[in-house]
C-alpha positions in Angstrom: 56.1 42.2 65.1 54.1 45.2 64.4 52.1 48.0 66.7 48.7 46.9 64.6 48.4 43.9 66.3 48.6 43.9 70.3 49.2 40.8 72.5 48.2 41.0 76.1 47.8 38.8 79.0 45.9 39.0 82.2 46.0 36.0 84.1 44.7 33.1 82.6 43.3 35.2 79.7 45.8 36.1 76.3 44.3 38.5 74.3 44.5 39.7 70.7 43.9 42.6 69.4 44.0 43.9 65.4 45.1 47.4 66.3 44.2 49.4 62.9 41.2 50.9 63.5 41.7 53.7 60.9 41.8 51.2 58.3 38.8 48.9 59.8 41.5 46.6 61.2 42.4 45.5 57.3 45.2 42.9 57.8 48.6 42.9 56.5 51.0 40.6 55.8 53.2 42.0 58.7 50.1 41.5 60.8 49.4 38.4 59.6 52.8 37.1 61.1 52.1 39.2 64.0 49.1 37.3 64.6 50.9 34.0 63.9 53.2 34.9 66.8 50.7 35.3 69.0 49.4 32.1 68.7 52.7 30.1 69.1 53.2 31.9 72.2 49.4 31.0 73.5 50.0 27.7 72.5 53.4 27.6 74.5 51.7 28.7 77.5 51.1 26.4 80.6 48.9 29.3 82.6 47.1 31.0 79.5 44.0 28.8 79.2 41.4 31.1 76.7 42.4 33.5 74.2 39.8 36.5 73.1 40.1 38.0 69.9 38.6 41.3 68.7 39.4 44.8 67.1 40.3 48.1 68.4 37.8 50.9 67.6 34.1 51.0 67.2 33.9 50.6 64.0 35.2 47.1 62.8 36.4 43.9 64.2 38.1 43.2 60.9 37.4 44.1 57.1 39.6 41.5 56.0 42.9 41.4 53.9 44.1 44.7 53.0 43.3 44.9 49.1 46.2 47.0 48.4 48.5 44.4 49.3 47.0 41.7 47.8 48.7 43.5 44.4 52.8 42.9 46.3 52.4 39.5 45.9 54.1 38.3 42.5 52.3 35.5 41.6 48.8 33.4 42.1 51.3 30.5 43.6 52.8 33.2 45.9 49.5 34.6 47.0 48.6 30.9 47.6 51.0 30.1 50.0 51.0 33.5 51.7 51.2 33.0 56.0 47.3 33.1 56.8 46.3 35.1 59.6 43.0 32.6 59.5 45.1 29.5 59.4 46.8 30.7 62.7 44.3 31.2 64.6 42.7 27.5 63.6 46.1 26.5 64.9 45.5 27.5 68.7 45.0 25.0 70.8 43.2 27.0 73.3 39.5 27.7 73.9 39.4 31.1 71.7 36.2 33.5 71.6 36.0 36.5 69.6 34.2 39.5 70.2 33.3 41.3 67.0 33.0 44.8 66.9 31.9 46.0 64.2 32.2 44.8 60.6 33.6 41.3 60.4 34.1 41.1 56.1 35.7 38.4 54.3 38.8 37.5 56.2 37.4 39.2 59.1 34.9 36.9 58.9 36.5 33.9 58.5 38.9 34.7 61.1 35.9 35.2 63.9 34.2 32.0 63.0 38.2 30.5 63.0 37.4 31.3 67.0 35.2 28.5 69.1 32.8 31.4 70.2 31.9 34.0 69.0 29.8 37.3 70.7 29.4 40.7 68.6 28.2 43.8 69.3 25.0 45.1 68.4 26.5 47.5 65.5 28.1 44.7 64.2 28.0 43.3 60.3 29.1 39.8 59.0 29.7 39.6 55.0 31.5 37.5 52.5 31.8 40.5 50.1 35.0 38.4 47.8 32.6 38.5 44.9 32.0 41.9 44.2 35.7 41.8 43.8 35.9 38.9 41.7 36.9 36.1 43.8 36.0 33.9 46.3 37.0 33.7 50.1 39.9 30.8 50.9 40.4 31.0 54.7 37.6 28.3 55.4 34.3 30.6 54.0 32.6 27.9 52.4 32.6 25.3 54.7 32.9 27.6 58.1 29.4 29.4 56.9 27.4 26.1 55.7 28.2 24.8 59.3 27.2 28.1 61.0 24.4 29.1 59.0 23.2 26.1 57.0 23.6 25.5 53.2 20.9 28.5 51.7 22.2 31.1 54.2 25.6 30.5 53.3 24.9 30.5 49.7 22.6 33.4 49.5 25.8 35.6 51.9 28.7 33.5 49.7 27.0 34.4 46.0 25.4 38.5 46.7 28.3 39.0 48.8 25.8 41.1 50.9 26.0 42.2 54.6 23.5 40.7 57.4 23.4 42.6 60.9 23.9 41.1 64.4 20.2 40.4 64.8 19.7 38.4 61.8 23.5 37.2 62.4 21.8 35.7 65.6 19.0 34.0 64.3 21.1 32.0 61.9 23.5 30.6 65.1 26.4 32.6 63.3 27.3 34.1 67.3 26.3 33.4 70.1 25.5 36.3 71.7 24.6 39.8 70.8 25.3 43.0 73.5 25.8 46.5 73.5 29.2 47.9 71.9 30.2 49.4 75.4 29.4 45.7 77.1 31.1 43.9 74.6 34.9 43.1 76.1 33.0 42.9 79.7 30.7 39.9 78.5 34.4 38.3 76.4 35.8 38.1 79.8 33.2 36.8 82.1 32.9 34.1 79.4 36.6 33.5 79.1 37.0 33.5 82.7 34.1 31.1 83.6 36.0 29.0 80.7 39.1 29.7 82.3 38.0 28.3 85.6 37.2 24.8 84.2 39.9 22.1 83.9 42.4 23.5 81.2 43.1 20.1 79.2 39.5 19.0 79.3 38.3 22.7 77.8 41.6 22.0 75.4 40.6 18.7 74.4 36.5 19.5 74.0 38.2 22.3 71.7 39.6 19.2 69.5 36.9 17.1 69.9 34.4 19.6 68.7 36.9 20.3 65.7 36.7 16.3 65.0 33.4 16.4 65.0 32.8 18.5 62.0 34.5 16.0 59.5 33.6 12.7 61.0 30.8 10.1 60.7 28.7 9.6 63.5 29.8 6.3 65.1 33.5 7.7 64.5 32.9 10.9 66.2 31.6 9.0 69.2 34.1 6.3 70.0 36.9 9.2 69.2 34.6 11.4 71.9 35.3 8.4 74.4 38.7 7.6 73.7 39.1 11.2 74.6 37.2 11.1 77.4 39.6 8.4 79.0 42.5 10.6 78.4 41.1 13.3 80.3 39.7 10.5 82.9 43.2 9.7 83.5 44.4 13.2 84.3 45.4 14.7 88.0 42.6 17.0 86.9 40.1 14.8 86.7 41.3 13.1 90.1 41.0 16.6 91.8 37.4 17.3 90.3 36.1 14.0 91.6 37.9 14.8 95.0 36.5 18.2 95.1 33.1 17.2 94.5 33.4 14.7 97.7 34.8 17.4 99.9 32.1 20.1 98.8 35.2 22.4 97.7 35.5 24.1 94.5 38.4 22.4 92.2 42.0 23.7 91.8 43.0 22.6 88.7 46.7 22.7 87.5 46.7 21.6 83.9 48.2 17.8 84.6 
């Protein structure tokens, strides 16, 4: 573990924090396993239901891999099969929102649209800056962008490498949402929370389903969409929703 990454929970809320703000939140290897951590434990959770994920500082949400120790690793194959802070947080199985303060560059990037939801402040920048530097991004850039953004968008950000602001960031459906710096973590949590609220395995399994969604053909997408619609169907949950709706209560749900 490492102090440039922090791990809180409050209630049903986990929360994850790259905690190097004098270095614009650059990750490092040793955050990067930090970060994978994290996850497992969310993941291992029964009461932690959403997971936010956001910088410290005012300055950045996260300016990717730090460069400097890109240069540790001894070989291309090495560097290849490096932990991936990106990979991990594809890997939670929770409803995960980020909240991007600031810059979100290369990894940074890829890491916030790695979350379901994503909000950012209204200082914040979104780039895919890998080929000024003479590479490409590998944490999901390509195919996370043209989803986001659409083909040209994601071609005209992947190929100048070029920053766009929240505003424009917006109007391209790359976030959601777009609020003041000081209003950012406030807006996280009410969304988390109001996520929170909702019947755990049916937020976790929309989560999948949406994740499905991306790689399948129509027809497939929608009979998988019902199959998993019966599972949840099945669920105490589900049972509870339908008798709260009956009794004009609001639902208790306990994640069975």
């Amino acid at each position: 573990m490492t102090d440039d990454v922090t791990f809180s929970i409050d209630g049903a809320i986990a929360t994850i924090t790259l905690n190097r703000p004098q270095k614009l939140n650059a990750v490092t290897p040793e955050m990067a396993e930090a970060i994978t951590a994290a996850v497992a434990e969310c993941n291992d959770s029964d009461t932690i239901r959403v997971v936010i994920v956001t910088g410290a500082g005012e300055r950045a949400f996260c300016a990717g891999s730090d460069i400097k120790e890109l240069d540790t690793y001894e070989t291309p194959w090495q560097f290849r099969n490096r932990p991936d802070y990106c990979d991990a947080i594809r890997k939670l199985l929770k409803p995960t929102l980020c909240a991007v303060n600031g810059y979100a560059f290369g990894g940074g990037l890829e890491t916030a649209m790695s979350c379901d939801i994503r909000i950012a402040s209204e200082n914040a920048q979104f780039a895919a800056p890998e080929i000024k530097l003479g590479w490409i991004g590998g944490g999901g850039m390509s195919a996370f962008l043209a989803h986001s953004v659409g083909p040209s968008n994601a071609a005209l950000m992947i190929m100048t490498g070029d920053p766009i602001n929240a505003e424009k960031a917006l109007a391209w459906g790359l976030v959601s949402e777009v609020v003041p710096l000081a209003s950012l973590m406030d807006r996280a949590r009410a969304i988390a929370a109001t996520i929170a609220s909702r019947a755990p395995i049916a937020a976790e399994t929309a989560k999948a389903n949406l994740r499905a969604a991306f790689s399948m053909p129509l027809e497939n997408a929608i009979e998988y969409e019902r199959d998993l619609q019966t599972i949840c169907f099945a669920t105490a949950d589900a049972a509870e929703g339908r008798a709260a709706f009956k009794e004009k209560r609001p639902p208790v749900f306990s994640r069975k």
